[in-house]
Backbone as JSON Lines, residues from 0, in Angstrom:
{"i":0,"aa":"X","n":[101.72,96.02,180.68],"ca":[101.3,96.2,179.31],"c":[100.15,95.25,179.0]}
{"i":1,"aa":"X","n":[99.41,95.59,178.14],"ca":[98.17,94.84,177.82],"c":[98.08,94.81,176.13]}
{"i":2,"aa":"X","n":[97.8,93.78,175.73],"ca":[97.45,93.31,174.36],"c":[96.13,93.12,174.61]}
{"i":3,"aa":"X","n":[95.51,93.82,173.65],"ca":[93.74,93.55,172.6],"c":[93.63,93.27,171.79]}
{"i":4,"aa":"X","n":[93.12,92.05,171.67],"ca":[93.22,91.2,170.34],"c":[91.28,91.34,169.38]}
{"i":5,"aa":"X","n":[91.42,91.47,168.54],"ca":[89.45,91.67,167.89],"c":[89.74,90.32,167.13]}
{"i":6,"aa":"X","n":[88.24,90.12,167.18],"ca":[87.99,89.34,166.06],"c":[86.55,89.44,165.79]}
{"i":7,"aa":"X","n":[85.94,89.29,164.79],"ca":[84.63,89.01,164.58],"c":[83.96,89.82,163.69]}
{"i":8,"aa":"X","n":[84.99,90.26,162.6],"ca":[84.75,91.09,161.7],"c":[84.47,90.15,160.23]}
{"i":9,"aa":"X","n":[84.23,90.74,159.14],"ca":[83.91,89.93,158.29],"c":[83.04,90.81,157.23]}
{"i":10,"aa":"X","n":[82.41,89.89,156.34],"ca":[81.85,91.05,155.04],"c":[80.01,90.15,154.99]}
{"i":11,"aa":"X","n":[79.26,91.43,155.26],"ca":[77.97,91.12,154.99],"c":[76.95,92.02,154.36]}
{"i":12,"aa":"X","n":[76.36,91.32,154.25],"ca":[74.95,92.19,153.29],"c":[74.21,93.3,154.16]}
{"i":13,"aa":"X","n":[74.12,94.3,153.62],"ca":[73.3,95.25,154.35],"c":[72.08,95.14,155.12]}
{"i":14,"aa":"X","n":[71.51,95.4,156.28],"ca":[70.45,94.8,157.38],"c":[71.29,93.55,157.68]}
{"i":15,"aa":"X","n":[72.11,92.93,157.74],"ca":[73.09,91.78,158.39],"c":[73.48,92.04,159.82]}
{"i":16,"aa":"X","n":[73.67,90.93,160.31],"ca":[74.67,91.68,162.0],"c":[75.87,90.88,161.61]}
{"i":17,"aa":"X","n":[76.64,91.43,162.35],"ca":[77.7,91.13,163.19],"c":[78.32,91.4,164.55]}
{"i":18,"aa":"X","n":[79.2,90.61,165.33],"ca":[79.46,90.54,166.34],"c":[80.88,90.99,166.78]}
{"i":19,"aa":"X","n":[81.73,91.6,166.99],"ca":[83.0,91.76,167.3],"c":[83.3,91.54,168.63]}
{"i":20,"aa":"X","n":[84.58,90.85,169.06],"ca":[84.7,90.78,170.89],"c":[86.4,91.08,170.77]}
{"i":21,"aa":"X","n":[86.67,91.71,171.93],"ca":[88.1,91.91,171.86],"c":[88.53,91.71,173.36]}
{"i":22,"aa":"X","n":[89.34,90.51,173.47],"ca":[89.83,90.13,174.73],"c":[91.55,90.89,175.02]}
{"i":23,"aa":"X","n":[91.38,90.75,176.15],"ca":[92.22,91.82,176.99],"c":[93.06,90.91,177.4]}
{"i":24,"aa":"X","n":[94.74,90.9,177.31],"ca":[95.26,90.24,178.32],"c":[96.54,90.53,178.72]}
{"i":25,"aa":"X","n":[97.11,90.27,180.02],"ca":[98.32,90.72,180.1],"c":[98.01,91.95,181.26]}
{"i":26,"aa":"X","n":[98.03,93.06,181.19],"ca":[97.93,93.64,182.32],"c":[96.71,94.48,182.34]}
{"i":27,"aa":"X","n":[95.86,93.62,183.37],"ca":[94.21,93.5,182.87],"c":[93.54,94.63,184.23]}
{"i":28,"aa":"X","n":[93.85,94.83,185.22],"ca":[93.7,95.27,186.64],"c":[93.58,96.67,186.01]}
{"i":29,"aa":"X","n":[93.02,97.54,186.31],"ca":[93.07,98.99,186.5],"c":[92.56,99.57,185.28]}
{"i":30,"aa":"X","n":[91.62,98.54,184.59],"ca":[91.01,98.91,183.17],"c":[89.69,99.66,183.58]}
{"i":31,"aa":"X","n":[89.33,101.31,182.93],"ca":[88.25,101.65,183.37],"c":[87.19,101.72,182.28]}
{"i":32,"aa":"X","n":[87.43,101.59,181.18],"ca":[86.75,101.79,180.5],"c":[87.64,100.83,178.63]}
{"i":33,"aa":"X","n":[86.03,100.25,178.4],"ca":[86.58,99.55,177.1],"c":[85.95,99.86,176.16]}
{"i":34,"aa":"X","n":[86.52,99.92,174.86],"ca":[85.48,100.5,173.84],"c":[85.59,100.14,172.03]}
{"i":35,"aa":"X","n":[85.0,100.94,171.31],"ca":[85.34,100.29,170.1],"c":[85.38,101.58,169.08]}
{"i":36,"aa":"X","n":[86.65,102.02,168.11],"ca":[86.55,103.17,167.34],"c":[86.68,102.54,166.02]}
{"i":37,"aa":"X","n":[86.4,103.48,165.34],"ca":[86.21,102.68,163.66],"c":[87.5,104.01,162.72]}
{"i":38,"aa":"X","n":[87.59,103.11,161.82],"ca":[88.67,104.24,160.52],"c":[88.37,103.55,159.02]}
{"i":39,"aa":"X","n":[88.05,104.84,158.47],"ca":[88.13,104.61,156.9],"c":[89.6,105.09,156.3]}
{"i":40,"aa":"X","n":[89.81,104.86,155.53],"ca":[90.89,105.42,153.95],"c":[90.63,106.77,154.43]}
{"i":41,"aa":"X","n":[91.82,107.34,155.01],"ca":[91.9,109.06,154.8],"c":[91.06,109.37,155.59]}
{"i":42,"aa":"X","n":[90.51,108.85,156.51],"ca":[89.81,109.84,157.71],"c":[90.3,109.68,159.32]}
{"i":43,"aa":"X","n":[89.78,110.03,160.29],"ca":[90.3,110.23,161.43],"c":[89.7,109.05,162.14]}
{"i":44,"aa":"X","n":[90.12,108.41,163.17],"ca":[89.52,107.11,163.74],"c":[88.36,107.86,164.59]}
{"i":45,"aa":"X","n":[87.24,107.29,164.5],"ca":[85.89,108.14,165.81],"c":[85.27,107.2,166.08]}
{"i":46,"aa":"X","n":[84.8,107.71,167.1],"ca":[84.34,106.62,168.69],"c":[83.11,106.05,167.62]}
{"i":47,"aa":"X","n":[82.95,104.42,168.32],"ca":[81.73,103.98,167.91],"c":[80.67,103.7,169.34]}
{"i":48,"aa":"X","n":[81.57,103.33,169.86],"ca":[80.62,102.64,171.43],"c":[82.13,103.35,172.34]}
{"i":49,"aa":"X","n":[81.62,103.14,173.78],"ca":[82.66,103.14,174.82],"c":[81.48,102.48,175.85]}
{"i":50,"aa":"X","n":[82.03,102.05,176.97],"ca":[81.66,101.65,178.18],"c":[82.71,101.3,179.16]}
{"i":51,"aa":"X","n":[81.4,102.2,180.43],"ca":[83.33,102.27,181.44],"c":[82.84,101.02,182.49]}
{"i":52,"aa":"X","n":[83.7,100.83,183.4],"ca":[83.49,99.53,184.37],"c":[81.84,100.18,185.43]}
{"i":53,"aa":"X","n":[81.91,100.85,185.94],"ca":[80.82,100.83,186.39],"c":[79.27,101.4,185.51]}
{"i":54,"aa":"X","n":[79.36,100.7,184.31],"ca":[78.15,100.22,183.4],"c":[77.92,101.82,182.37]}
{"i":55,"aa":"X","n":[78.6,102.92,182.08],"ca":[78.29,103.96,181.59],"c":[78.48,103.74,179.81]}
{"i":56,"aa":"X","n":[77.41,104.12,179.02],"ca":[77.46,103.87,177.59],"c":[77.52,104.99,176.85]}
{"i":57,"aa":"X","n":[78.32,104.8,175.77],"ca":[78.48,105.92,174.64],"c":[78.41,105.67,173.74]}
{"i":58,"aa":"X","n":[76.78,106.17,172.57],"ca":[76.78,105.74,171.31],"c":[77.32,106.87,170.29]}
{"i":59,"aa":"X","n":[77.93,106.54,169.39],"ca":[77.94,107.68,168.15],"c":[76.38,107.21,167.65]}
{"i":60,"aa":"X","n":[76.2,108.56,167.4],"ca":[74.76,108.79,167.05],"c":[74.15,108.12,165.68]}
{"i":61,"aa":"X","n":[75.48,108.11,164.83],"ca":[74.76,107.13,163.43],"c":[75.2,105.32,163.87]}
{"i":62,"aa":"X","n":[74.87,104.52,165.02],"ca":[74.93,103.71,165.47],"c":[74.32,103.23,166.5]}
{"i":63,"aa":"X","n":[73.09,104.27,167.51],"ca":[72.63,104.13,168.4],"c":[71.17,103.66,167.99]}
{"i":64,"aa":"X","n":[70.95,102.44,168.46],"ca":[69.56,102.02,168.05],"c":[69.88,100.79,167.33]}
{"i":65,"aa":"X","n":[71.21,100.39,166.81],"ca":[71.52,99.29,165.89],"c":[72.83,98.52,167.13]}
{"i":66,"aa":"X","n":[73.91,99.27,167.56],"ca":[74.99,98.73,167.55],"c":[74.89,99.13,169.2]}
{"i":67,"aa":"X","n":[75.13,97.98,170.19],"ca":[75.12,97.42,171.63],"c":[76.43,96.78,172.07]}
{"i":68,"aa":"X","n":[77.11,97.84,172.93],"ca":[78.18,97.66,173.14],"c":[77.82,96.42,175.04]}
{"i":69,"aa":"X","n":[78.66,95.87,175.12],"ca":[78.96,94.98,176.7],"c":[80.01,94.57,177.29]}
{"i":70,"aa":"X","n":[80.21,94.09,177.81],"ca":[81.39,93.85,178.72],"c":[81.09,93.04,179.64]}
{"i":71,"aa":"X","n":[82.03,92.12,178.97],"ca":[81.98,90.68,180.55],"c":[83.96,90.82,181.3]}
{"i":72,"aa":"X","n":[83.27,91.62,182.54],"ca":[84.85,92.33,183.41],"c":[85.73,90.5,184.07]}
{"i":73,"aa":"X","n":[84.75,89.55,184.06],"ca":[85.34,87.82,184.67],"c":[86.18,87.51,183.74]}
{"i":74,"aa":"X","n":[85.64,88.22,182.19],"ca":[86.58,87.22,181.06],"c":[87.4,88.38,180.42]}
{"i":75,"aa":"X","n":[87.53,89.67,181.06],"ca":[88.01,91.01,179.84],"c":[87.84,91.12,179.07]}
{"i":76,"aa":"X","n":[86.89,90.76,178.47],"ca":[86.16,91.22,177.13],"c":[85.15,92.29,176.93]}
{"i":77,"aa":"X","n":[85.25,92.47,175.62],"ca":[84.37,93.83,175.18],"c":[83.83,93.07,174.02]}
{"i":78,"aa":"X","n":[82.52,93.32,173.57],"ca":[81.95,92.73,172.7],"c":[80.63,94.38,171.65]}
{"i":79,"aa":"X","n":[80.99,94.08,170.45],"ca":[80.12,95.34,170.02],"c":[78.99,93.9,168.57]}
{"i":80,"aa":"X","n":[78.13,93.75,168.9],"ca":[76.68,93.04,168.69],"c":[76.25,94.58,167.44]}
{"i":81,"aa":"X","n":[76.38,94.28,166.57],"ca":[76.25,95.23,164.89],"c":[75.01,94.53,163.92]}
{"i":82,"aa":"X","n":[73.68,95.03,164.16],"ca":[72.57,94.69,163.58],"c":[72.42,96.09,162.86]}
{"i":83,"aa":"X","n":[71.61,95.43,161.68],"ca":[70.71,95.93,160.66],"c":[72.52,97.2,159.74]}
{"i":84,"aa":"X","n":[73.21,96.78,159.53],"ca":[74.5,97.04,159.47],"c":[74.01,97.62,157.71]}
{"i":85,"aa":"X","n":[75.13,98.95,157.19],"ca":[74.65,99.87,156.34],"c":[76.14,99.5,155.7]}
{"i":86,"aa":"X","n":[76.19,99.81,154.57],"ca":[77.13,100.33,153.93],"c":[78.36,101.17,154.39]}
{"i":87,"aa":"X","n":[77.56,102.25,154.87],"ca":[78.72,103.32,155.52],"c":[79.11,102.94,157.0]}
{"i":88,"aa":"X","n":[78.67,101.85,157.36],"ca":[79.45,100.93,158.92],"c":[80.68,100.07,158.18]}
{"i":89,"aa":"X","n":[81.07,100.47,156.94],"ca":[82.1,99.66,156.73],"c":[83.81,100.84,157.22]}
{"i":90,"aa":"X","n":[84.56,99.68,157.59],"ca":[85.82,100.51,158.16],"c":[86.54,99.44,158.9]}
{"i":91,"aa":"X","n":[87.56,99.68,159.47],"ca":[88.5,99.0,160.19],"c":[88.02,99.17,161.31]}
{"i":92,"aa":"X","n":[87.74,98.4,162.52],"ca":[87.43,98.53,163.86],"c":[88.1,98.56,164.74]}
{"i":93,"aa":"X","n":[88.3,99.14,165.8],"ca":[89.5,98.99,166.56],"c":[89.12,99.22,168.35]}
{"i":94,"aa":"X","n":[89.16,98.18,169.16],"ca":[89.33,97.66,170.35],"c":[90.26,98.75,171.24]}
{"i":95,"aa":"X","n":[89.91,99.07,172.39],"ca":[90.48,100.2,173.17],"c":[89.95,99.96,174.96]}
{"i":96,"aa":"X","n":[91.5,100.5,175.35],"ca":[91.32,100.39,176.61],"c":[91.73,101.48,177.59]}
{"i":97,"aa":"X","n":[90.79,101.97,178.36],"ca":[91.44,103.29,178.94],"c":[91.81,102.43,180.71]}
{"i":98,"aa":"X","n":[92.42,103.01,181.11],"ca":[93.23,102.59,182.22],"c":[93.36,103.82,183.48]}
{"i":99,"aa":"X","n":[93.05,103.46,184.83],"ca":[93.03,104.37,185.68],"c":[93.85,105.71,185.82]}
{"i":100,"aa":"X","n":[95.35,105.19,185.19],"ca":[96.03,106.02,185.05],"c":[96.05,106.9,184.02]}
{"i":101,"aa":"X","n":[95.14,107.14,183.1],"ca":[94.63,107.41,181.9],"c":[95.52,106.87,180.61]}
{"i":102,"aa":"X","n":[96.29,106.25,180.71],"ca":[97.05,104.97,179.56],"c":[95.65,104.97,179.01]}
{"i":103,"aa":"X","n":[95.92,104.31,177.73],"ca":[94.9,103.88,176.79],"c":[95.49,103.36,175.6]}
{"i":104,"aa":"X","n":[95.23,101.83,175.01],"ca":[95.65,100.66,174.42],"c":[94.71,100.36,173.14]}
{"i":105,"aa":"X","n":[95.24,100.32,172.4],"ca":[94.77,100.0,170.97],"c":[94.52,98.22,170.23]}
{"i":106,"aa":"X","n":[93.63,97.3,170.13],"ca":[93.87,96.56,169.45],"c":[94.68,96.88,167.59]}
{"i":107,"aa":"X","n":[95.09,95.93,167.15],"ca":[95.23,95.89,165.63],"c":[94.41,95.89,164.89]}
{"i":108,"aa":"X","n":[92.97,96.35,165.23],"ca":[91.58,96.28,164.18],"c":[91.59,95.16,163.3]}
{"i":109,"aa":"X","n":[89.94,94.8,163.11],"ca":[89.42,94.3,162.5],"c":[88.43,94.7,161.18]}
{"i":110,"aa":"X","n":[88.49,94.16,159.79],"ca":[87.8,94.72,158.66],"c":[86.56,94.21,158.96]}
{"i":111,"aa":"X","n":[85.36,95.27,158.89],"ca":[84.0,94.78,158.86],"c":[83.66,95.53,157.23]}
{"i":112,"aa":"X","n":[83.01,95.2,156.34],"ca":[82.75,95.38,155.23],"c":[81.3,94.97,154.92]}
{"i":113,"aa":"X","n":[80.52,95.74,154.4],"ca":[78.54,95.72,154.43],"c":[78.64,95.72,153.02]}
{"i":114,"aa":"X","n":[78.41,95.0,152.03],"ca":[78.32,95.59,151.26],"c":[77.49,93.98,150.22]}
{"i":115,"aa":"X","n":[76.29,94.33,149.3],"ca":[75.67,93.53,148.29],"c":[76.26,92.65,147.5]}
């Protein structure tokens, strides 16, 4: 079993960054892919970034050009780097791990909030 813990959420002004990292621990071996999905009030959780172990990236399209997903595989971390950040990037964030066996692990999200 594996716990994902986020942190690095917080409330900023619009064009602001932020940084989120979500460390992995516990049963860390056979992770293929790490990523980050977002949820508002009453909607469905959808992909923001993904990246699998051998370096493959996935932007949602109202995030590509601003929001740079990485991965350091020495420390299990996933890190999503959130520049020039809008209003409608506000939501709960949530840390994810897909696993060889196709398992896939949820952090407890983090609130990021953009707002004047």
């Amino acid at each position: 079993q594996v716990q994902l813990v986020e942190s690095g959420g917080g409330l900023v002004q619009p064009g602001g960054s932020l940084k989120l990292s979500c460390a992995a621990s516990g049963r860390v071996f056979g992770i293929i892919a790490m990523g980050w999905y977002r949820q508002t009030p009453g909607e469905k959780r959808e992909l923001v970034a993904t990246l699998t172990n051998n370096g493959i990236t996935t932007y949602a399209d109202s995030v590509k050009g601003r929001f740079t997903i990485s991965r350091d595989n020495a420390k299990n971390t996933v890190s999503l780097q959130m520049n020039s950040l809008r209003p409608e990037d506000t939501a709960v964030y949530y840390c994810y791990a897909k696993y060889l066996n196709r398992t896939e692990y949820w952090g407890q999200g983090t609130q990021v909030t953009v707002s004047s």
